[in-house]
Structures are given as structure tokens and as C-alpha cells.
N, C-alpha and C positions, 0 to 999 in steps of 0.2 A: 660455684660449680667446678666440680673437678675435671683435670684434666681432659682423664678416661671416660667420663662420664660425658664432656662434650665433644670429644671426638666420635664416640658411638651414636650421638645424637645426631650430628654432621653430616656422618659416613653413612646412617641413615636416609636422611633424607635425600643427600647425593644421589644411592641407588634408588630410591624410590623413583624422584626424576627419573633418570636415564629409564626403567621399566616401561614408565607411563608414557614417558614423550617416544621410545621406541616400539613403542605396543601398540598404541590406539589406531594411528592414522599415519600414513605418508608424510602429509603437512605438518603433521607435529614432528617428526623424526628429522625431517629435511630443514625446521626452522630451528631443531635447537643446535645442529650442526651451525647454523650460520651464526646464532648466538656463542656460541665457543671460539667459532674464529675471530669474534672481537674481543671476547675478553681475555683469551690467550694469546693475541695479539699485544694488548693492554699488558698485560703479564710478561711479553716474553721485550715489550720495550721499555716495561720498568726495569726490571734488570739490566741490559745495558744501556741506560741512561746516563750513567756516571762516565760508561766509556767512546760510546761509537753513539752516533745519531742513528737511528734507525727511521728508514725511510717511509712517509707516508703510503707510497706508493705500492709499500709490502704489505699492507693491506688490503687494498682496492685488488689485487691478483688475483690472494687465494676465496673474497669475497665472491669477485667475478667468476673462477674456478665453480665456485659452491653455485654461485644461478647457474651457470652452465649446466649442472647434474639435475638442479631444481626443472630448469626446462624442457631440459631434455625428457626425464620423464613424465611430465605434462603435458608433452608434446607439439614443444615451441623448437626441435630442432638441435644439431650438436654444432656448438658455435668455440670448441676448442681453440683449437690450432690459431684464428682471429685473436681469441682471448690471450694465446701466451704471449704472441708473438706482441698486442699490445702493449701488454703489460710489463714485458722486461722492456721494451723500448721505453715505455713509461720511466721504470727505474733507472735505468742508464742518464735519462732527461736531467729527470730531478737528481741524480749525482752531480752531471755537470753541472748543474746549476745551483748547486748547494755551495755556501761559501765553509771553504776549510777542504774542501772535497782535494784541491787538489796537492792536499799532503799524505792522504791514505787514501788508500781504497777498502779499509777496513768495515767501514758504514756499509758502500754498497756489499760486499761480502756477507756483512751480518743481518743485513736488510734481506738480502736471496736468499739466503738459510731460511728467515721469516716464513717469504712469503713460501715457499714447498715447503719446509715441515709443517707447516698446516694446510698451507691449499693441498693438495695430497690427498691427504689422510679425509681430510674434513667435509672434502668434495668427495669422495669416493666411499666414504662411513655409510651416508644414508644408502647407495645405491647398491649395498648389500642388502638393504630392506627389499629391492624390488628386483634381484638379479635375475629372476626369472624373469619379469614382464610383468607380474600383479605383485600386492604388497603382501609380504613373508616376512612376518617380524621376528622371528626365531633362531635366524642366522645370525641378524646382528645384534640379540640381545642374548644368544647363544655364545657369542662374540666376547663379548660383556663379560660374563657368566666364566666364562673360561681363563679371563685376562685373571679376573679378581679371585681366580680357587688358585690358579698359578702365584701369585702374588701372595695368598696368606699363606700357602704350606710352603713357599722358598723362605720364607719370612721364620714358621715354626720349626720347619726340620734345621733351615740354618742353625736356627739358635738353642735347639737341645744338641744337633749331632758337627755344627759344623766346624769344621779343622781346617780345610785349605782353600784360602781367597780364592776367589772368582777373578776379579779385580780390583792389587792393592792401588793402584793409582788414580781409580774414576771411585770407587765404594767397596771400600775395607770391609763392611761385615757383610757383604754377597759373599755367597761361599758356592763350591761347587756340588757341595753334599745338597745342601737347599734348591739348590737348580734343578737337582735331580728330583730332589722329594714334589717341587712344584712341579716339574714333568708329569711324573708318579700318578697325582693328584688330579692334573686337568685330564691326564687321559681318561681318569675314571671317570670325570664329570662330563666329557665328551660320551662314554659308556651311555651312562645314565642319561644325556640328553637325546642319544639315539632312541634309547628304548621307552622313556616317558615321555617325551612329548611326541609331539604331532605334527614335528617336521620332516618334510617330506627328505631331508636330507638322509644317508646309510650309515650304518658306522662308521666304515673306513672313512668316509665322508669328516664324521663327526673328528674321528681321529688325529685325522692331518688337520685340520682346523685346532684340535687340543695344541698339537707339537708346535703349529703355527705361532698360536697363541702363548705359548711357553716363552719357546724361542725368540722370536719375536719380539713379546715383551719385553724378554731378561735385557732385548740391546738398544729395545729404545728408552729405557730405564737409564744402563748405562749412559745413553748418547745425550740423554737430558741431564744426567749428573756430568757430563762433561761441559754442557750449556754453562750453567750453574756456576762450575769451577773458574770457568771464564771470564763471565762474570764479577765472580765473590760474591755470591748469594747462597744461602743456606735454604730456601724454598725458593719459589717464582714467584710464590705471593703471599695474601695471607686472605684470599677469598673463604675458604671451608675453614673453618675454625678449628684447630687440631688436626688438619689435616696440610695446612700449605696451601698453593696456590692448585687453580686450574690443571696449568703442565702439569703438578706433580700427581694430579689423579691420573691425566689423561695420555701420559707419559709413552708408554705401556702400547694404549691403542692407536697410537701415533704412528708405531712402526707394523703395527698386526696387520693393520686395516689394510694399506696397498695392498698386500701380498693377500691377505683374505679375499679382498675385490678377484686379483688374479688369479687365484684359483679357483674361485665360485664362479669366471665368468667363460671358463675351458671345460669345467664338467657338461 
């Protein structure tokens, strides 16, 4: 099988997932979030395995993070503020108490990174589905939708018209021409989301959600090719076949997603 051939098969299926587990039901949308925070967990502590220990505990956070959204709305209660406060004490514990810990404090650093770039995003992802109070699957597969038109036209305009790096230090062939053309492009698909579907969202609505999405994505793109470089990994993993790891799909809605929440939960 070729290359191209099994990355469209992949990349496939990927969005297929994401549609379905976002579209049908609540339950589904809120479990495969919690599924992602373990395997890009899994992901993001294979990568620095060679350097820093990364802490068990930076997973149990943004895990705990994800029930708190899960319960919340199922209506068991908002047990936040408990949970962080647990959870970095947790982390701090098990620093202390890690042998080596006390030549660096690089582990816990990169163990806290962990746990918020995913509890974050990952806890706050589904509850786009429900930011009204019933489940609205359209926002956050709108979400989707916007991250991935941003991403293949910075990708195409880059590489017919681009000339001047983005940035040469974290990803040499981002260009600013492509940044642009992917703006360009989501805004339109933000257009087109207003006016075909059925969400109850406006356009200006749809619009700052497109720029979000752009935006957004272009730096948590970057901020994960800074992960990477830190590293000395070339993907996060090699889960989708032709495609890299988890992170490098998810990269993108890592950084959308808060500020998506944010703004969907002020209108």
C-alpha cells in the first residue's frame, strides 16, 4: 500500500470517528474525549521518556478535569476548584517523592505542561456540544470542520504561493501567505456552515469561531512542534498510519477549544 493511499485511508477513518462520536449522543462525544486524554497522554510521555520522567499523576488531573465536565452535565455537580487543587498537590507529592527529583525540576515542569494541555482542551471539547444546556452537536463538529479547511488550504496556498516563513525556528515551511489562504478558506467554510446547516449559531457567530479556528490552530500547531523539538521527535507517535501520532491530529484543537468554550459560553 502506498504511502498516499494509506494516509487517505487513515485520515479517513479519523474523521469518520470524530463525525460519529460527535454527532450521535452526548455519551459518545464526552467518552471519546476521555479516550484521547489517555492516549495522548501515552503520546506525549513517549516522547519524553528518553529525557524527564513524566508524572503519573499528570494524568489522573486532566482525567479528573474530563469527569468533572462529564458530571457536571449529567448533573452530579461542579467539583472543580477540589479537583485542581487535588491534583497539583498530588503532583508536587509524587515529585517529592520521586528519586532523582531532586536534581531537576524539569519532570514536574513537563509533567504540568501534561496535565493542562490536555485537561483543558479535553475537558472543555465536549462541553461545546452542550454550551447551551441540551446537546448541539454542530458547534463542536463545526469546530472540527473549521480546524481541518484551515489546515489543508494553509498547507495548499503555502506550497503553490509561499515565500515568507511563518516560523523559521519551530516549522520552516508554515509560511504567512498559507496562514492567510487558510484564514481565507475557513472563513468561507464558517459562511457555508451558517447558511447550511441547522445550527442555531449566526454568522458573525460562525465567523469568529472560523478566525478562532484559524488562529488558534496555526499556534497550537506551532506550540506542539515546539513540544516535539524538545523532545527530538519527529511525530508524537505513530497511532494513524501516515498520519503521526494523536497530538499531531489533535494539535490544532488543543489550543481552539478553550477559547471556543470561551466564547460560546458569553454569547
Amino acid at each position: 500500500m502506498s504511502e498516499l493511499i494509506k494516509r487517505g485511508i487513515f485520515g479517513a477513518i479519523y474523521v469518520l470517528v470524530i463525525i460519529g462520536a460527535t454527532s450521535i449522543n452526548p455519551k459518545l462525544s464526552f467518552g471519546l474525549f476521555g479516550l484521547f486524554i489517555v492516549l495522548g497522554f501515552a503520546e506525549y510521555r513517549g516522547m519524553f521518556r528518553k529525557k524527564f520522567k513524566i508524572y503519573w499523576t499528570a494524568l489522573l488531573l486532566p482525567l479528573a478535569m474530563w469527569a468533572n465536565s462529564t458530571w457536571k452535565f449529567f448533573g452530579e455537580g461542579d467539583h472543580l476548584p477540589t479537583i485542581l487543587i487535588l491534583g497539583i498537590a498530588g503532583l508536587l507529592m509524587e515529585h517529592v517523592f520521586t528519586k532523582g527529583s531532586e536534581h531537576s525540576a524539569q519532570g514536574l515542569g513537563t509533567s504540568l505542561i501534561a496535565a493542562f494541555y490536555l485537561g483543558i482542551p479535553l475537558s472543555l471539547g465536549p462541553e461545546i456540544a452542550v454550551y447551551s444546556g441540551s446537546f448541539d452537536y454542530l458547534p463542536l463538529l463545526g469546530i472540527f470542520i473549521l480546524i481541518w479547511t484551515n489546515d489543508t488550504f494553509a498547507y495548499l496556498v503555502g506550497r503553490k504561493l509561499g515565500r515568507h516563513s511563518l516560523s523559521k525556528r519551530l516549522s520552516p515551511k508554515k509560511s504567512i501567505e498559507g496562514m492567510l489562504g487558510g484564514i481565507a478558506f475557513a472563513l468561507l467554510g464558517g459562511y457555508l456552515l451558517s447558511e447550511y446547516s441547522s445550527s442555531t449559531l449566526n454568522l458573525n457567530e460562525w465567523l469568529i469561531l472560523a478566525m478562532i479556528a484559524s488562529i488558534g490552530g496555526t499556534i497550537g500547531d506551532l506550540f506542539e512542534s515546539s513540544l516535539k523539538r524538545s523532545a527530538g521527535v519527529k511525530d508524537s507517535g505513530n497511532l494513524i498510519p501516515g498520519h503521526g501520532g494523536l497530538l499531531d491530529r489533535i494539535d490544532s484543537f488543543l489550543f481552539v477549544a478553550p477559547l471556543a468554550w470561551l466564547y460560546l459560553s458569553i454569547l
